[in-house]
ZASE-449907 format. One line per field, with one value per residue: residue in three letters; x, y, z of N, C-alpha, C in turn. Coordinates in steps of 0.2 Angstrom, whole numbers. Example, Ala and Ser with C-alpha at 12.3 -4.5 7.8 and 13.67 -1.06 7.14 Angstrom:
2
r (ala | ser)
n.c1 (66 | 64)
n.c2 (-28 | -11)
n.c3 (39 | 35)
ca.c1 (62 | 68)
ca.c2 (-22 | -5)
ca.c3 (39 | 36)
c.c1 (66 | 64)
c.c2 (-16 | 0)
c.c3 (39 | 39)
This chain:
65
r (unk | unk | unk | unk | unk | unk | unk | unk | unk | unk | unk | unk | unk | unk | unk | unk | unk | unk | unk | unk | unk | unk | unk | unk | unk | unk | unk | unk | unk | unk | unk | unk | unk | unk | unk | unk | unk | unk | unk | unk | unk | unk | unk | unk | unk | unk | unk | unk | unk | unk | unk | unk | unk | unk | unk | unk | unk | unk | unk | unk | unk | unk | unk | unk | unk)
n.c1 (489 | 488 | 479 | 468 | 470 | 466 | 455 | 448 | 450 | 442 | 429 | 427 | 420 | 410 | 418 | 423 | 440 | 450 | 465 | 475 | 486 | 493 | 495 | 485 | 476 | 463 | 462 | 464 | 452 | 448 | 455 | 466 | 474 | 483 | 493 | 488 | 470 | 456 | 444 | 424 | 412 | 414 | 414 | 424 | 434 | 437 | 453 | 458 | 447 | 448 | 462 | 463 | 463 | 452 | 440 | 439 | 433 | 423 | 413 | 415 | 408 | 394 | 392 | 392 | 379)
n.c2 (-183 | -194 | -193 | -192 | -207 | -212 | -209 | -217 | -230 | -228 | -228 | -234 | -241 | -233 | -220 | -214 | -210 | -201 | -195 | -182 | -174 | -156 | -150 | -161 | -167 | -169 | -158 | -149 | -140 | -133 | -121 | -124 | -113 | -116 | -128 | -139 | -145 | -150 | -160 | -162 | -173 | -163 | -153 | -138 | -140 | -133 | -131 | -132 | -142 | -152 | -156 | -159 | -172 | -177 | -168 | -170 | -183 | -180 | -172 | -180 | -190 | -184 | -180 | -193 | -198)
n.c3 (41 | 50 | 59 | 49 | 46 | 57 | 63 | 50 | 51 | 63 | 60 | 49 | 34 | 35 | 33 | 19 | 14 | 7 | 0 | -7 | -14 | -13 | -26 | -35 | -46 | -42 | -30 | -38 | -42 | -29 | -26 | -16 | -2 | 10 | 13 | 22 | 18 | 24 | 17 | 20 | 14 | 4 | 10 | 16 | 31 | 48 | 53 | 65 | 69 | 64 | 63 | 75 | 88 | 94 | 93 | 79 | 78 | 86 | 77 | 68 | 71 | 72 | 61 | 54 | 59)
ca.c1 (487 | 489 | 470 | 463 | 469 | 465 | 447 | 447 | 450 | 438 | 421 | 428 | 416 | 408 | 419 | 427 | 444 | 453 | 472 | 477 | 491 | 486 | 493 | 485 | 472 | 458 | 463 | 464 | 445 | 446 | 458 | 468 | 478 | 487 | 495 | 482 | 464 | 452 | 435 | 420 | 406 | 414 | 415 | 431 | 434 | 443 | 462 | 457 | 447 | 452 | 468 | 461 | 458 | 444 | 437 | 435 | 429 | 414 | 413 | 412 | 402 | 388 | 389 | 387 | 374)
ca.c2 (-189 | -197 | -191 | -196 | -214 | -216 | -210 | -221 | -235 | -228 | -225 | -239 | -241 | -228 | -214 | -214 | -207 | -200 | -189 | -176 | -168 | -148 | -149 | -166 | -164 | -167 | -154 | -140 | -138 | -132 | -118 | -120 | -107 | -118 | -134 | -143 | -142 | -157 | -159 | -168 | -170 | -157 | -144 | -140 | -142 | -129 | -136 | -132 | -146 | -157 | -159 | -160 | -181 | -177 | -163 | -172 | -186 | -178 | -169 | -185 | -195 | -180 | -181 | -199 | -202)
ca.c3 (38 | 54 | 61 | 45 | 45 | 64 | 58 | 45 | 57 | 69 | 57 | 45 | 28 | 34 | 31 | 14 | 15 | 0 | 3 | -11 | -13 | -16 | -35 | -39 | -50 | -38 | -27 | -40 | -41 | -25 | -27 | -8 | -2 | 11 | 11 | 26 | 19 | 25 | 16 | 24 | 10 | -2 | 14 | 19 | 40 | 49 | 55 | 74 | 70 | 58 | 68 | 85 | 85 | 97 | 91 | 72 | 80 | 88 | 72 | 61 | 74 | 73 | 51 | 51 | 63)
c.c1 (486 | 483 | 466 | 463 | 467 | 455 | 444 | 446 | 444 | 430 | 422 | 424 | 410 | 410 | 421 | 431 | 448 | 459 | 474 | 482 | 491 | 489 | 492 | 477 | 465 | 455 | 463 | 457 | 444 | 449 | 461 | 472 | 482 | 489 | 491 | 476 | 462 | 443 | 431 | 414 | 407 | 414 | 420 | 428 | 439 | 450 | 461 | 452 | 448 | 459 | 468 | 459 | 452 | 440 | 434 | 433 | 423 | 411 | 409 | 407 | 395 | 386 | 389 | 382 | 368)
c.c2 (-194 | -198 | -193 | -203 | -215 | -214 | -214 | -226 | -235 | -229 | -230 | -238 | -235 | -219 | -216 | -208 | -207 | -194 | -187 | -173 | -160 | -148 | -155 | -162 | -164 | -162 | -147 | -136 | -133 | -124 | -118 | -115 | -110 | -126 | -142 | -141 | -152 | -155 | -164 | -168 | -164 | -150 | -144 | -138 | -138 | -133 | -138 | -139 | -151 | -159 | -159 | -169 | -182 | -174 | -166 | -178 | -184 | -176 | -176 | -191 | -190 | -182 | -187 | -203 | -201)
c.c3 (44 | 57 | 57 | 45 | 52 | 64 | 53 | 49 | 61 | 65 | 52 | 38 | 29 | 34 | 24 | 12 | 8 | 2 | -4 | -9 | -17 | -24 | -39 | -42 | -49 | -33 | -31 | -41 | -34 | -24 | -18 | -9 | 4 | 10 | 15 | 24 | 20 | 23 | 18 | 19 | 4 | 4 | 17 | 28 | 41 | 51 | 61 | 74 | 69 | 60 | 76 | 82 | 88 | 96 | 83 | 75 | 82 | 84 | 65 | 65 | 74 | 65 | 51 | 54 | 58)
């Protein structure tokens, strides 16, 4: 959660952050299979990046350019 709110932060109105926990009723659609997924657009993001703070940054400064 920690990576997403400092992306939040960083992309501000342009990203739009939403947190789930995997048996809210949002998250069953998706069927996880672990307890970390992060979606960008409806597409999940591997963890290698999605928990890299610079690795999703470069990631989310590419999808909202």
């Amino acid at each position: 959660i920690g990576i997403a709110e400092e992306m939040k932060n960083l992309f501000g109105a342009k990203l739009n952050l939403e947190i789930y926990t995997t048996d809210s009723e949002e998250a069953r659609k998706y069927n996880f299979r672990s307890s970390t997924n992060v979606l960008v657009d409806g597409d999940l993001i591997p963890l290698d990046t999605a928990l890299d703070k610079s690795r999703m940054k470069d990631f989310l400064s590419e999808k909202i350019s």
